[in-house]
C-alpha positions, 0 to 999 in steps of 0.5 A: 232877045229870045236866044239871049234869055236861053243862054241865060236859062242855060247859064243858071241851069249851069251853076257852077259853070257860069264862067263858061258861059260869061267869062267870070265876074268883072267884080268880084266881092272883098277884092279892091277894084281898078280901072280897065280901058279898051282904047281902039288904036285900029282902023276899024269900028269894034263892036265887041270887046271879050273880057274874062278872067284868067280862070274862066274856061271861055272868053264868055260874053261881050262887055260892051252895052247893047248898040255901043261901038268903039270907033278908031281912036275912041275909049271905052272903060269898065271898073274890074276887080284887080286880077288877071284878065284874057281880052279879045276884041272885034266887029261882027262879021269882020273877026277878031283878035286876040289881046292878049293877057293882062294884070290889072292892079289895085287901084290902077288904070289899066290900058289895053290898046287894041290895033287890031293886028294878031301878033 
């Protein structure tokens, strides 16, 4: 807890550079809104899931709620601003992999399905 409200401390001192540290906004004002689902078509448990706008120079923080895991075959979904949006997604102390780039539009249920494979 103590090294997230650094982080946080960090990420207001910053300003400007929020995005860095967070990854952007998943929503963003006077932009309409869609839907972005993270299905786990692996064989492993996913315990983090990245989610940054195309903008953001990092893939920032982890989406998921605290203690939430995407187990195989299981969903996860977030409202996201429609956009352009970098997504990676792994458990801790496995790894991760990268899922690629995606576009998200207005409206739509975007579903991003995560094999775990780096292709």
């Amino acid at each position: 807890m103590k090294k997230m409200l650094l982080i946080m401390a960090g990420a207001a001192a910053l300003g400007g550079c929020e995005s860095l540290i967070t990854g952007g906004d998943l929503i963003r004002e006077g932009l309409p809104t869609a839907t972005l689902v993270f299905q786990n078509s692996s064989t492993q448990p996913i315990d983090t899931v990245l989610i940054s706008t195309c903008e953001a120079s990092s893939y920032g923080l982890d989406r998921l709620p605290e203690g939430v895991t995407v187990y195989p075959g299981q969903r996860h979904r977030w409202t996201v601003s429609a956009g352009c949006y970098d997504v990676m997604a792994g458990a801790v102390g496995v790894g991760s992999t990268p899922g690629g780039r995606i576009n998200v539009r207005p409206g739509e249920t975007f579903t991003v399905l995560f094999d775990g494979k780096d292709d």
